[in-house]
N, C-alpha and C positions, 0 to 999 in steps of 0.2 A: 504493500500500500504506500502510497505518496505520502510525505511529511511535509510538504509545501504548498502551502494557502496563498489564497491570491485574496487581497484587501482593499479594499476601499473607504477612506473616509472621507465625508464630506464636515464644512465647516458653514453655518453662517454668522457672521457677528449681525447681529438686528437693530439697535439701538442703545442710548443711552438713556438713562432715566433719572430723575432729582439732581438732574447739573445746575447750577444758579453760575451763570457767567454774568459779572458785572463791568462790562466794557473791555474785556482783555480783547486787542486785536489780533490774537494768534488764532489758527488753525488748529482744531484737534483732529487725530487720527489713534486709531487702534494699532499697537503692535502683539503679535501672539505669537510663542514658541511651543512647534509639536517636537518631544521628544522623540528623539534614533538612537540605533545603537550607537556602543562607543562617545558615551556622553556627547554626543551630537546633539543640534537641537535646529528646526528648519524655522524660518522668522518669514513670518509674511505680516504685511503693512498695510490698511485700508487706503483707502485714498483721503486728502486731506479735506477738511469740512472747518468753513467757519466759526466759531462756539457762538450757541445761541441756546434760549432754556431749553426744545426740544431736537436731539441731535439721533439724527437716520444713516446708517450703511445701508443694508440689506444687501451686504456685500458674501460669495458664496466662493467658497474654495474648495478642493477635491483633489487628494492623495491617491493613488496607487502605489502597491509593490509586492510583494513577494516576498514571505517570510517562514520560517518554519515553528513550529511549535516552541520551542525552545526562547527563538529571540520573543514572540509573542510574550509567552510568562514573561519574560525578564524587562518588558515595556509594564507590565499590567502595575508594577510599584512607580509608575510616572505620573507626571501633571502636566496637564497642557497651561502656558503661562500667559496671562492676558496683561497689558499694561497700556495705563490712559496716556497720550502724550501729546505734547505742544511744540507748534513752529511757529516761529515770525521769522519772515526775510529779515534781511539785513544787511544796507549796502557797506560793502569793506574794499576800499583803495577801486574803486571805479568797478567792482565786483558785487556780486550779491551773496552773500554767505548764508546758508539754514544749516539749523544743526538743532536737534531734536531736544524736550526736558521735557524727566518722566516726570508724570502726576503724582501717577497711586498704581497700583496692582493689584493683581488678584491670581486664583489658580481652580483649576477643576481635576479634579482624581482622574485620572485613564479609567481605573476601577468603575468608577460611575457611570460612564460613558459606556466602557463594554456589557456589563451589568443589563442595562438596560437596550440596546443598540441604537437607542436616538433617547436623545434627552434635549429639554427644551430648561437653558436653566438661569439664574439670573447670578454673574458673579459681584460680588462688594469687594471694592477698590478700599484697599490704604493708602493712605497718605506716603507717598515716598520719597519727596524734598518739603523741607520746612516750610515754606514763601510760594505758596499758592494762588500769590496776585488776584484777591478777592475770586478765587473760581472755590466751589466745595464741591466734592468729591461724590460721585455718585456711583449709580450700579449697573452694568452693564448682562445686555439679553442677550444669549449667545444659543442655536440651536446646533446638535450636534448627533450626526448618523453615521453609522458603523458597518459594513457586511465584509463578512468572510466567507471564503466559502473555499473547498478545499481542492485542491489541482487534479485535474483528472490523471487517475493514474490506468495501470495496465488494465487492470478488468471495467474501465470507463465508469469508474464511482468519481463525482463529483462534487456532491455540495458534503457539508458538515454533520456531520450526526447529532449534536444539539448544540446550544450556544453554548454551553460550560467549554466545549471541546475545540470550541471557534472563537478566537479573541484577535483583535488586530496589533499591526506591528511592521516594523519597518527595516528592511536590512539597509546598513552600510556600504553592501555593495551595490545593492540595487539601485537601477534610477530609478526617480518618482516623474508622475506624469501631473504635471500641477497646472490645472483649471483656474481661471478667478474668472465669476461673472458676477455683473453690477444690475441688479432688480430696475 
């Protein structure tokens, strides 16, 4: 029998919610780390959004790869890492310099997410620099879908026999095939 599953997961980041911006002219965008093996970690970036009190992504991204049961367990102790952040241009010697400052953060179990294979969940942001330039910290909706299903092997078995035996996960060596589409 095959030892190698073929994965997919998808991500959406949906909104922000209880943000109170009081004049900041900066940009906010989402940044999120999905853990790989070999303390890797893949970093995808929403697109940037003015702050304003109700703030919308509905921005959607989608992993593939190829994994064996092995690396699968050894992701199931990870966290997918979310974090609020801000830009303002800024012109420097006839140039324009951006360079990102994080909010606040947050994190969601892998556990949670396999568990379940779609979860719809809301993360709370901490504060992660002191000087917050009157914005306060809010909570961000993030929906999250998971399928394994298991590589066909010689006698043409292919999906998973339950979900306990089906978890996602990402090799090292594998490439990933990374989607973003904007609602």
């Amino acid at each position: 029998m095959s030892n190698s599953y073929h994965t997919k997961f998808e991500i959406k980041v949906i909104k922000l919610a209880n943000f109170i911006d009081q004049g900041s002219d900066e940009k906010l965008f989402i940044r999120y780390y999905i853990p790989a093996l070999g303390n890797r970690r893949i970093q995808v970036d929403t697109r940037e959004i003015q702050s304003k009190n109700s703030v919308m992504w509905n921005e959607c991204a989608s992993f593939e790869s190829q994994a064996n049961l092995d690396q699968i367990k050894q992701l199931e102790l990870g966290h997918i890492t979310f974090e609020l952040r801000s830009r303002r241009n800024r012109q420097f010697f006839g140039g324009i310099m951006t360079k990102s400052r994080l909010l606040g953060g947050g994190e969601i179990s892998w556990k949670d997410v396999m568990e379940s294979n779609e979860v719809e969940k809301w993360v709370n942001f901490s504060a992660k620099s002191g000087k917050l330039d009157g914005m306060k910290l809010a909570n961000l909706l993030v929906k999250m879908k998971i399928q394994v299903t298991r590589d066909v092997d010689s006698n043409g078995m292919r999906k998973c026999g339950s979900k306990k035996e089906c978890n996602w996960n990402e090799s090292e060596i594998d490439m990933f095939h990374v989607e973003t589409l904007v609602d």
